[in-house]
N, CA and C of each residue as an Amber inpcrd file, in Angstrom:
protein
   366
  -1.5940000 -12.9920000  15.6040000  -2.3440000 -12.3440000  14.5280000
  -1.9940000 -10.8710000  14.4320000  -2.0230000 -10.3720000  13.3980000
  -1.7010000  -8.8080000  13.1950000  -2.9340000  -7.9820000  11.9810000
  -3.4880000  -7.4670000  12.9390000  -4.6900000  -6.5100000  11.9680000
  -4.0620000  -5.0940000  11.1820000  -4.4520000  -5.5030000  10.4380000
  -3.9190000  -4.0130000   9.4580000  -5.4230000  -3.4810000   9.0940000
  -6.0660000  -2.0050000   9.4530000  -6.5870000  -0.9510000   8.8450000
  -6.3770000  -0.0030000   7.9860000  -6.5100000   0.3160000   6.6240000
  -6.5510000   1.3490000   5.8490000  -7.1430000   2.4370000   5.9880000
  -6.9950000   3.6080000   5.9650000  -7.5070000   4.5140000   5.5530000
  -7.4250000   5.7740000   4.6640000  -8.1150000   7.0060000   4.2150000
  -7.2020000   7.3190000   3.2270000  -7.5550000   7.5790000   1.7710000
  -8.4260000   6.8740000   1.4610000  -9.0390000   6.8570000  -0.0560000
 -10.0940000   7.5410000  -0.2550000  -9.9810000   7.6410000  -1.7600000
 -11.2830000   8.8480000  -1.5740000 -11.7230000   8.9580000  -3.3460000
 -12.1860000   9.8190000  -3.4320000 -12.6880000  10.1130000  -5.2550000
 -11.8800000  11.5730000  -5.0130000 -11.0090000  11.2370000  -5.7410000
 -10.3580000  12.8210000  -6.8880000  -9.9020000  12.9280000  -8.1130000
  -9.1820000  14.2040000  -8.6540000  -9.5810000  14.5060000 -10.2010000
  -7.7750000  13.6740000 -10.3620000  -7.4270000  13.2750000 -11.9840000
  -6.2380000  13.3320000 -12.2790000  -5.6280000  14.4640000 -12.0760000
  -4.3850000  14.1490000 -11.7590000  -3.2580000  14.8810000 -11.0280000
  -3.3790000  15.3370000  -9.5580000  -4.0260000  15.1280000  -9.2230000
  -4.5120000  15.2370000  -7.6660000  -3.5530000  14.1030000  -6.7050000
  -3.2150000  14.7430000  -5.6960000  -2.6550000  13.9590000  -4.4020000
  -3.6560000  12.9440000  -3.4920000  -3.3400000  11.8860000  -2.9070000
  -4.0880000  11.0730000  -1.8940000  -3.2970000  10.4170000  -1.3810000
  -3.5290000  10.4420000   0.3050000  -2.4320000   9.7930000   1.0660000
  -3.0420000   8.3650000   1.8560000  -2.5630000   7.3970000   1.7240000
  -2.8600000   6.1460000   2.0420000  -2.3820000   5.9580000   3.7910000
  -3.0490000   5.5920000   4.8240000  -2.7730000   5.1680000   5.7610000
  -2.8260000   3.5990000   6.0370000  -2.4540000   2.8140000   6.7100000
  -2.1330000   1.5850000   7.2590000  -1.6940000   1.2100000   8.1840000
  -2.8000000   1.3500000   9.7560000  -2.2700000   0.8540000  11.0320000
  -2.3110000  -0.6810000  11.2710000  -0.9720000  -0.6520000  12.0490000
  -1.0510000  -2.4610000  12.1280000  -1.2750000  -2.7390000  13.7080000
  -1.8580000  -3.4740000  14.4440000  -1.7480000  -4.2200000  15.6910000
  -1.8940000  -5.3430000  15.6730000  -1.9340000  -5.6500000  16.6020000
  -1.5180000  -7.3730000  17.5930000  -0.3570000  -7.8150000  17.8040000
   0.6220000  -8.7000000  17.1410000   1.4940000  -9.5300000  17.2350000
   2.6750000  -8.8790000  15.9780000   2.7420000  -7.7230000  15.6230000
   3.8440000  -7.5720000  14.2060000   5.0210000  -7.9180000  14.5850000
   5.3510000  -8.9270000  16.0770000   7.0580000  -9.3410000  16.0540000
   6.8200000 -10.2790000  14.3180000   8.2430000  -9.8710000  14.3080000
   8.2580000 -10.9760000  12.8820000   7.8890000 -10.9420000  11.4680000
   7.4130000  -9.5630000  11.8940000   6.7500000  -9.0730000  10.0020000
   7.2330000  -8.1850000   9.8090000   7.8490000  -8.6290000   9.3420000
   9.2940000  -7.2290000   8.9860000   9.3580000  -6.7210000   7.2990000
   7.6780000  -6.7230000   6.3230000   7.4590000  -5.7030000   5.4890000
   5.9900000  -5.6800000   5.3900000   6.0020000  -4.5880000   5.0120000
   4.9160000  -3.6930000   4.5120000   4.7950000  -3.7020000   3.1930000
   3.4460000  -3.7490000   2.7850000   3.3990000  -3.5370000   1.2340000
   2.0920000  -3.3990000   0.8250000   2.0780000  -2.5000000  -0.4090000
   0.2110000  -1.3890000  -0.7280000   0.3600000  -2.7870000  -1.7020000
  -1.2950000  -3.1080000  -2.2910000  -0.8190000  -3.8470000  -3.4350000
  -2.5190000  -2.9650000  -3.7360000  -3.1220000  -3.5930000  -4.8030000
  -4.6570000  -2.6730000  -5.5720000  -4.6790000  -3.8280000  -6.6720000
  -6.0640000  -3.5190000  -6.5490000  -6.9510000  -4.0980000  -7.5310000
  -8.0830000  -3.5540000  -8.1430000  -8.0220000  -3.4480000  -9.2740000
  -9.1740000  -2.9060000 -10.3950000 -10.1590000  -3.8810000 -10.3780000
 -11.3120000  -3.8710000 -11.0080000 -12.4620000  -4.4150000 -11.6220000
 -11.7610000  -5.0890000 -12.3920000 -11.7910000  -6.4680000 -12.7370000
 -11.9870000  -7.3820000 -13.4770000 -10.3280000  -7.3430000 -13.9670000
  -9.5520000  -7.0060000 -12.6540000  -7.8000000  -7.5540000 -12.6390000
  -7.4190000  -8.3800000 -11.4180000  -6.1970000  -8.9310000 -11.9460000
  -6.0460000  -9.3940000 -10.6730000  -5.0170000  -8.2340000  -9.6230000
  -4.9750000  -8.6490000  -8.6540000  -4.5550000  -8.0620000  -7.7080000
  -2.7460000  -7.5540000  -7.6720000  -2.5310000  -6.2340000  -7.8480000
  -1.3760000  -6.6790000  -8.3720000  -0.1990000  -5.4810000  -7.2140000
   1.2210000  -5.9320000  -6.8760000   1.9640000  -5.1010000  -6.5740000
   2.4540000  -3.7840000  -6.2430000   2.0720000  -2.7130000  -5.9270000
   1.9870000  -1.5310000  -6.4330000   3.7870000  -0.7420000  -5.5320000
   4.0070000  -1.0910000  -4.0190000   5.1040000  -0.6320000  -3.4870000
   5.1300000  -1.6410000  -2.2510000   6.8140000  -1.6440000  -1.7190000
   6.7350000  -2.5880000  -0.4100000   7.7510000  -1.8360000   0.4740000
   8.2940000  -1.8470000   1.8400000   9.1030000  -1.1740000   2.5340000
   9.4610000  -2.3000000   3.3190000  10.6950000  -2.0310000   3.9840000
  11.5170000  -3.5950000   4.6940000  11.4890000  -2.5260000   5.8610000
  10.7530000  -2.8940000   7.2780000  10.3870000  -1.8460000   8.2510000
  11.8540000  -1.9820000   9.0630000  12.4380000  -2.8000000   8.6900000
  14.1010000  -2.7440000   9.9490000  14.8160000  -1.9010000   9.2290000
  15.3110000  -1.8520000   7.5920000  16.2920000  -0.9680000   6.7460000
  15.6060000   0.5460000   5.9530000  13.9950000   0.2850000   5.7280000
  13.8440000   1.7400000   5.3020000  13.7870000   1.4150000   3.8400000
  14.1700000  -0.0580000   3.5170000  14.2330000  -0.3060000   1.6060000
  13.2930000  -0.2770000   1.3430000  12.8310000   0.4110000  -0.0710000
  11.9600000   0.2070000  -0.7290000  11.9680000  -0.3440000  -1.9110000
  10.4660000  -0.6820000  -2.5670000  10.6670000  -0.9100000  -3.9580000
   9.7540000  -0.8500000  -3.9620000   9.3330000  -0.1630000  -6.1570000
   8.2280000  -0.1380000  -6.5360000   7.7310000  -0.4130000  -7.6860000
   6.5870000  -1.0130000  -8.1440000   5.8760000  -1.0310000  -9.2310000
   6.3150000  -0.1950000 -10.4910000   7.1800000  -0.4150000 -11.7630000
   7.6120000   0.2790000 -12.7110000   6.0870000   1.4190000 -12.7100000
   4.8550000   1.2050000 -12.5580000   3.8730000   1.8910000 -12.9830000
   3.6080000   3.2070000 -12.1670000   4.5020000   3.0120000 -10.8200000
   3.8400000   4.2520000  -9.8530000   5.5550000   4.7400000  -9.4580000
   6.4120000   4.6110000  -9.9620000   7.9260000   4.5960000  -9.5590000
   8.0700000   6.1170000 -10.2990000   8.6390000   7.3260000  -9.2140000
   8.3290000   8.5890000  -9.3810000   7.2350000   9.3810000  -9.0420000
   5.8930000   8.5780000  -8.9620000   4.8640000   9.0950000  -8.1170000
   4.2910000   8.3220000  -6.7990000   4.6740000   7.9520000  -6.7650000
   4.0570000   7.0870000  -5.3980000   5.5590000   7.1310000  -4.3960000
   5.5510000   7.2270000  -3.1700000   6.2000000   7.3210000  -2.0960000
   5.4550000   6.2340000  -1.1020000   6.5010000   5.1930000  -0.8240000
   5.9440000   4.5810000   0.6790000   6.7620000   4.6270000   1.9420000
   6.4980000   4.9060000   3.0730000   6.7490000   5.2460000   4.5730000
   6.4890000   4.4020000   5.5540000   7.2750000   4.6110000   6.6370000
   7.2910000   4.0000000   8.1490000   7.2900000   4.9950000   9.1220000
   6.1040000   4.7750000   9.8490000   6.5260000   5.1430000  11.5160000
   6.4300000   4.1130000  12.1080000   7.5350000   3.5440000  12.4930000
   7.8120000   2.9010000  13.6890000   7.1450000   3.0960000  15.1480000
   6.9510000   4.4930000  15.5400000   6.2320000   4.4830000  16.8440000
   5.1050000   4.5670000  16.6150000   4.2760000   4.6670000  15.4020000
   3.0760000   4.5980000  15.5210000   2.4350000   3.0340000  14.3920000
   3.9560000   2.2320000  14.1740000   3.4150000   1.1660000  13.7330000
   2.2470000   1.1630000  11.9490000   3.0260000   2.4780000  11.6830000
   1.9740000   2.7700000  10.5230000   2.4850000   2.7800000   9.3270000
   2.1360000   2.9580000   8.1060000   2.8540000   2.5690000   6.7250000
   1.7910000   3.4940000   5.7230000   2.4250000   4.4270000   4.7480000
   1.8830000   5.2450000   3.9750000   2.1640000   5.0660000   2.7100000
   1.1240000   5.7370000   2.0100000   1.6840000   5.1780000   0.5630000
   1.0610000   6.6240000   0.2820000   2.0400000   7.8020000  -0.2790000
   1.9150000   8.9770000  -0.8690000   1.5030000   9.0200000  -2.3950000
   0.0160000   9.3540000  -3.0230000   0.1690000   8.8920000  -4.2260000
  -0.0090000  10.2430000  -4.9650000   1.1770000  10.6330000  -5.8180000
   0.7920000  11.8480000  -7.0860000   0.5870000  12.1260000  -8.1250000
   0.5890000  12.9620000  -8.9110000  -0.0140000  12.9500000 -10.0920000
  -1.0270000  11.5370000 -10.6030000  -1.8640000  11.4020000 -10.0090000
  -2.7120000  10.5840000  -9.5990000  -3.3150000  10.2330000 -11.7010000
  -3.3320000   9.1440000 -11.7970000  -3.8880000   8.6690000 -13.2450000
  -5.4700000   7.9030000 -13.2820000  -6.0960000   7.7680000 -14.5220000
  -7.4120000   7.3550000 -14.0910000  -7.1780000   5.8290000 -13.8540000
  -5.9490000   5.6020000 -14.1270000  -5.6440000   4.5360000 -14.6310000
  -4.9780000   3.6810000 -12.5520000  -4.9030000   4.5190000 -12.0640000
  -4.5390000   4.1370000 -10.7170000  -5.9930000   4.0690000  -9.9630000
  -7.1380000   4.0530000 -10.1700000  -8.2330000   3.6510000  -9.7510000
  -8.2430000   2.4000000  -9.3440000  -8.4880000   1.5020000  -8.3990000
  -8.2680000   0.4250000  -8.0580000  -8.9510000   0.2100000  -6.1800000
  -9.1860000  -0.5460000  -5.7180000  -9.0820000  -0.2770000  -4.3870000
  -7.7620000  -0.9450000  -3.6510000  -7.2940000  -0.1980000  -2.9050000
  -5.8990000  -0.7300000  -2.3810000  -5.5070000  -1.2860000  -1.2260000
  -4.9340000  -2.4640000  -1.2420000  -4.8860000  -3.0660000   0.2720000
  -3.3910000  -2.9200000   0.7900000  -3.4820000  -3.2820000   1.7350000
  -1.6370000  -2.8480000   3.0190000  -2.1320000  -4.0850000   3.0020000
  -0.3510000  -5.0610000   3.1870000  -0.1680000  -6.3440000   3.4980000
   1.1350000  -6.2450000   4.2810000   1.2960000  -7.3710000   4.5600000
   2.4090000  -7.4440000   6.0500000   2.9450000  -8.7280000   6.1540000
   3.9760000  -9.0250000   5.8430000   4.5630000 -10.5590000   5.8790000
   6.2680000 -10.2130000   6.4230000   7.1290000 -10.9410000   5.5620000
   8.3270000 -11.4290000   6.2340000   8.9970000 -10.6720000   4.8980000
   9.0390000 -10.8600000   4.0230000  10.2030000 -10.6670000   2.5650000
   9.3420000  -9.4770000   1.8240000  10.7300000  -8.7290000   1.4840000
   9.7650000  -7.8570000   0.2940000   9.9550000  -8.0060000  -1.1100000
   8.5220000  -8.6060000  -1.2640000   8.6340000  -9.4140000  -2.3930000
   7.2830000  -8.9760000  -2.9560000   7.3380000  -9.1420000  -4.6640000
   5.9400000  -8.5490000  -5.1920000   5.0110000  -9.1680000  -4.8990000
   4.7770000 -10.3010000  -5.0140000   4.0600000 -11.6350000  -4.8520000
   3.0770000 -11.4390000  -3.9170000   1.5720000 -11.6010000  -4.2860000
   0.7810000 -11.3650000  -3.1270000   0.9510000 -12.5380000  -1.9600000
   1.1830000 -13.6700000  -2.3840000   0.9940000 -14.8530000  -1.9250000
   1.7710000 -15.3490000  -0.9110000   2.8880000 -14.1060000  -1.2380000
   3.9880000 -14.3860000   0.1520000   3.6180000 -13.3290000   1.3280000
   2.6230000 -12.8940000   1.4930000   2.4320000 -11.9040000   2.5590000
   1.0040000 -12.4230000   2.9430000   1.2660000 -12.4080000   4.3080000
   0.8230000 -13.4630000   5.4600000  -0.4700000 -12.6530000   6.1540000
  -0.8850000 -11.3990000   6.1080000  -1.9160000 -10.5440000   6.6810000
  -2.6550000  -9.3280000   5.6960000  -3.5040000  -9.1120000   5.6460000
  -4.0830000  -8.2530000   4.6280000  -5.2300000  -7.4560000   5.6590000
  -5.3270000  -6.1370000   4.9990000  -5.8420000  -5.0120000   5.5520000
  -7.7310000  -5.3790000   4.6790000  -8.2600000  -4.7230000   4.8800000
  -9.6770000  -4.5000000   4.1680000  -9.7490000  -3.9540000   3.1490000
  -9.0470000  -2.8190000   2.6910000  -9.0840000  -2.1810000   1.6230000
  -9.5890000  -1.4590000   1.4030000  -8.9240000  -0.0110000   0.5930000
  -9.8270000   1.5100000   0.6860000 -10.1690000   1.6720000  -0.6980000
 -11.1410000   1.8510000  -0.9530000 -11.3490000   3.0540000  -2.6330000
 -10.6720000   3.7600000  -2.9750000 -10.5900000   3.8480000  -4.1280000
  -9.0450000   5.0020000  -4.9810000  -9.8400000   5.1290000  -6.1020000
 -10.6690000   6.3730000  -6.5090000 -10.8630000   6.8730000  -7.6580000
 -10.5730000   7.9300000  -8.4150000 -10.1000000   8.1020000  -9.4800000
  -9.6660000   8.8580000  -9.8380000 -10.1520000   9.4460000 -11.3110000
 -10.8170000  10.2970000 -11.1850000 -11.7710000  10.9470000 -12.4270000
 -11.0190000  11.8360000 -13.2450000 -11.3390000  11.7210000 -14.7990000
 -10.2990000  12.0160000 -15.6790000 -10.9930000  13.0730000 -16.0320000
C-alpha cells in the first residue's frame, strides 16, 4: 500500500501563487508516476499535470500548461505542483495520485491522496 498526503491549499486572490505538496509512504516500489488531478463542484474529476519519477517527464493539462509546474524529490519521496497566475476558474479541490503510466486517465492510477482546497477569489 502507498499513502499519499496533500498539503498546501488555501483561499487566495487571482493571480496569486500556491504551492501544492504530496508526501508518499509505504510500499512506492513500482509506482513510477505522480499526478495532481482536481475537481470542482458538480465536475467530474479531471487531469490537471503528471511526472514519470525515474525520467523527470512531464505533462500537462492544455488548461494549466505555462502556469502550473510539477516536481520530484526523490529523497524526500515528495511531488509538487507550483500553481501561478492562479484563475477563479482553477478552484477545485486537488488530489496527488500514484500509479505505474503517465497517463491522464484517473482510472489508471492505483492510490489517491485526500485532497486539499484550492480557492481562488476573483
Amino acid at each position: 500500500q502507498v499513502q499519499l498526503v496533500e498539503s498546501g491549499g488555501g483561499l487566495v486572490q487571482a493571480g496569486d501563487s500556491l504551492r501544492l505538496s504530496c508526501a508518499a509512504s509505504g510500499r512506492t516500489f513500482g509506482v513510477y508516476t505522480r499526478g495532481w488531478f482536481r475537481q470542482a463542484p458538480g465536475k467530474e474529476r479531471e487531469f490537471v499535470a503528471g511526472i514519470k519519477w525515474s525520467s523527470g517527464r512531464t505533462y500537462y493539462a492544455d488548461s494549466v500548461k505555462g502556469r502550473f509546474t510539477i516536481s520530484g524529490d526523490n529523497a524526500k519521496d515528495t511531488v509538487y505542483l507550483q500553481m501561478n497566475s492562479l484563475k477563479s476558474d482553477d478552484t477545485a479541490v486537488y488530489y496527488c495520485a500514484a500509479g505505474r503510466l503517465l497517463v491522464t486517465g484517473a482510472s489508471s492510477y492505483d492510490y489517491w491522496g485526500q485532497g486539499t482546497q484550492v480557492t481562488v477569489s476573483s
